[in-house]
C-alpha positions in Angstrom: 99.6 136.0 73.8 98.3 134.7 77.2 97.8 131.3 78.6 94.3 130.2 76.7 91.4 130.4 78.9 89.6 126.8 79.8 86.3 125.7 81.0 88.1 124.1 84.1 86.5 126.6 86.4 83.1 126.6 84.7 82.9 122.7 85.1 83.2 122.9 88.7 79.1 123.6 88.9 78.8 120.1 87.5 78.9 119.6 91.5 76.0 121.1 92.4 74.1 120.1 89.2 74.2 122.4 86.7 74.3 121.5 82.8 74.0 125.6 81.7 76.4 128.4 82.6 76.4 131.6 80.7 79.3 133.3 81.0 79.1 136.9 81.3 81.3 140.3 80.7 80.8 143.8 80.0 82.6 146.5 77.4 82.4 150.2 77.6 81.9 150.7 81.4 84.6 153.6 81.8 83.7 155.4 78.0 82.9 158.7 78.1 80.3 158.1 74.9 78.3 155.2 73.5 76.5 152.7 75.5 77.8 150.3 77.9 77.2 146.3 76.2 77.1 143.2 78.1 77.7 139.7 76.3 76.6 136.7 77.4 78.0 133.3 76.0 76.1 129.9 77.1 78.3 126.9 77.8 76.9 122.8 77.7 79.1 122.2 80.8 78.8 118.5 79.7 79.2 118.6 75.8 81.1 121.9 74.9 84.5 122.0 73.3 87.6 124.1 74.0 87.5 127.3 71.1 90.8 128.0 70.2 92.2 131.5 69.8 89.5 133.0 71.9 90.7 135.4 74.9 89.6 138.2 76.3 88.7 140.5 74.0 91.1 143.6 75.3 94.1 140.7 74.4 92.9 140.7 70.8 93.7 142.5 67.7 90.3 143.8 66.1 90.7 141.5 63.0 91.0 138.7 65.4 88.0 139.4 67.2 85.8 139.6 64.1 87.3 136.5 62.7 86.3 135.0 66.2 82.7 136.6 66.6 81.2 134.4 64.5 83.4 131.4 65.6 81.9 132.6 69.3 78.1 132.4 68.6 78.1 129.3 66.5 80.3 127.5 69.2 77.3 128.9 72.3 74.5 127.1 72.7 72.9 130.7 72.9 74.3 134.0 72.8 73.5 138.0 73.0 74.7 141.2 73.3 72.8 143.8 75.0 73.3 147.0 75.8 72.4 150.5 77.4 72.9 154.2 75.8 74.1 157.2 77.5 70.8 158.6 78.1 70.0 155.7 79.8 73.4 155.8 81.7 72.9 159.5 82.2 69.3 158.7 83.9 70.1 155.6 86.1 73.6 155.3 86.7 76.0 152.8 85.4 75.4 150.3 87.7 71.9 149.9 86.9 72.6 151.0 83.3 74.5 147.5 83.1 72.3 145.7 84.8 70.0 146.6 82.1 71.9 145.9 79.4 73.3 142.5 81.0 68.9 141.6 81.5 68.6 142.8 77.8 71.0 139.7 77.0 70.0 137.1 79.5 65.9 138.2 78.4 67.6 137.7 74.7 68.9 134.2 75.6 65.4 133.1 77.2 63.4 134.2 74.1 65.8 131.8 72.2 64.6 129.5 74.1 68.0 128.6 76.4 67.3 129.3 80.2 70.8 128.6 81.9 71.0 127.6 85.3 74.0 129.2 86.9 75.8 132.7 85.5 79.8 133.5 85.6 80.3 137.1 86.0 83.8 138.8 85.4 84.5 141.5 88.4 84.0 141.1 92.0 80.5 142.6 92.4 77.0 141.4 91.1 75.3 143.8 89.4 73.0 141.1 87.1 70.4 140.5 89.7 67.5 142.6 90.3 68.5 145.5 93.0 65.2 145.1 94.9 65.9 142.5 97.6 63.4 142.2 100.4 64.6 142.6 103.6 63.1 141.7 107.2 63.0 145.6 108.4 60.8 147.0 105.7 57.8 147.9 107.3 55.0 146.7 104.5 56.8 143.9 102.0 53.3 145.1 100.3 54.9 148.9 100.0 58.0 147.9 98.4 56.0 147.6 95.1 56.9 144.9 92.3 59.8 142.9 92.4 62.8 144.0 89.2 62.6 141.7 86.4 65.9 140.1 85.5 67.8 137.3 85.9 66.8 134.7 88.3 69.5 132.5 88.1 72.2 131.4 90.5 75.5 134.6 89.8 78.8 133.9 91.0 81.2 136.2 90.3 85.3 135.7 89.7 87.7 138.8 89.2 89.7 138.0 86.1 87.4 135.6 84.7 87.6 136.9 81.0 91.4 136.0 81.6 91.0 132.3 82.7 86.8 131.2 82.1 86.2 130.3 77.6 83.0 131.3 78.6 83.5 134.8 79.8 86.5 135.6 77.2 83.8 134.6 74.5 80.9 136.8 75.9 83.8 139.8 76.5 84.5 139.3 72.4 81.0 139.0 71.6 80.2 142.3 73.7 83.5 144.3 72.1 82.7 143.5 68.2 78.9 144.6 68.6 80.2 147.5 70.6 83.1 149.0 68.1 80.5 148.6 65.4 78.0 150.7 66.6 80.5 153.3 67.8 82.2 152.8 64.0 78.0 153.8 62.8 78.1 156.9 65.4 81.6 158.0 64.1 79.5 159.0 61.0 77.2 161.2 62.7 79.8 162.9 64.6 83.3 162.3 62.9 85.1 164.6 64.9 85.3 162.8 67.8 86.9 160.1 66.8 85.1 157.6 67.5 86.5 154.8 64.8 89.6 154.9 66.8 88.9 155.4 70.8 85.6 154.1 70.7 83.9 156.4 72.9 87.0 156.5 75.6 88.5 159.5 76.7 91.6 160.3 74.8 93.3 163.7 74.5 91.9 164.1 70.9 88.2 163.1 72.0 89.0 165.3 75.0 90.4 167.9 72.8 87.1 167.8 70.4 84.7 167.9 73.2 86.5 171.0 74.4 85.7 172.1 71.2 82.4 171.5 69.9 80.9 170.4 73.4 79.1 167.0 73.9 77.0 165.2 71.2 73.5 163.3 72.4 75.6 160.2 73.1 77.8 161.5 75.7 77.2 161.0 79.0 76.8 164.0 80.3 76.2 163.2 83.6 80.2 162.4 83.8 82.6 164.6 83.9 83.8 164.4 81.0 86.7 166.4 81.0 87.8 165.5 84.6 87.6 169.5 85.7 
């Protein structure tokens, strides 16, 4: 088992103010099926309590991330999962496909009626905010058409940070358990793939069944899926 993440790094935006931080992490980028589910977990950076047990979620044994699920969202001030298909991969790309799952969540955690004031992000790039930036060459700010919704909060981003932040490891279990269950529902519709067991990544025996039967509707077909 690994060192236990803390909130040491989390209550270092105490500094500049901040009482909020959601803590943020993805599952399912690099599946060949199912969609791609973001987790967010909101911290009190004042009040909030170590969890024990929690890590992140790749460290954990499946009956030890659904004991913890629960454990996770009672512990958050606010949670939510949210989460993008393969279509929706297929038509956008991943990296906007997570940045609408990741809104889904954070639009999930405002409706709740939590707005958080700064966002921990595991990985070294920032795809939560909206895309559309304005920028001093375009010609007509006025041609550039509305602005993305999505979050509007302060994102700081920290490779590893399901490994050391409470905060992220709980959003990365959050993310996983929603995640296996609804590839464990798909499994039904198309058993042969396997999908109880490599949920939606590409092992020889999905790989071997796709070569078989070709791809269901929630592939992403887009991807090589095969690797030719």
């Amino acid at each position: 088992m690994s060192e236990a993440p803390t909130l040491d790094y989390e209550r270092r935006f105490r500094g500049s103010g901040a009482r909020l931080l959601a803590g943020i992490d993805e599952v399912g980028r690099g599946a060949l099926a199912g969609p791609v589910s973001v987790g967010i977990a909101v911290v009190d950076l004042h009040k909030q309590k170590l969890l024990a047990d929690v890590r992140d979620s790749k460290l954990l044994k499946v009956a030890d991330r659904e004991r913890l699920e629960p454990l996770v969202r009672s512990w958050s001030v606010a949670s939510a999962v949210g989460h993008a298909s393969a279509a929706e991969i297929d038509a956008l790309g991943i990296i906007a496909a997570l940045r609408l799952a990741g809104n889904r969540a954070w639009f999930a955690v405002l409706a709740a009626g939590v707005r958080p004031d700064v966002v921990l992000l595991d990985g070294s790039h920032n795809w939560l905010s909206p895309a559309a930036q304005a920028s001093l060459f375009d010609p007509d700010p006025d041609d550039a058409g509305p602005e993305e919704p999505g979050c509007d909060a302060p994102v700081h981003t920290l490779v590893k940070a399901d490994m050391q932040c409470l905060s992220v490891a709980a959003a990365s279990v959050l993310a996983k358990v929603e995640r296996d269950r609804q590839m464990a529902a798909l499994h039904t519709e198309y058993p042969a793939f396997g999908w109880n067991e490599n949920k939606g990544y590409g092992t020889a025996a999905h790989k071997d069944a796709l070569r078989a039967a070709g791809p269901s509707p929630y592939h992403r077909v887009s991807w090589q899926l095969l690797g030719d």
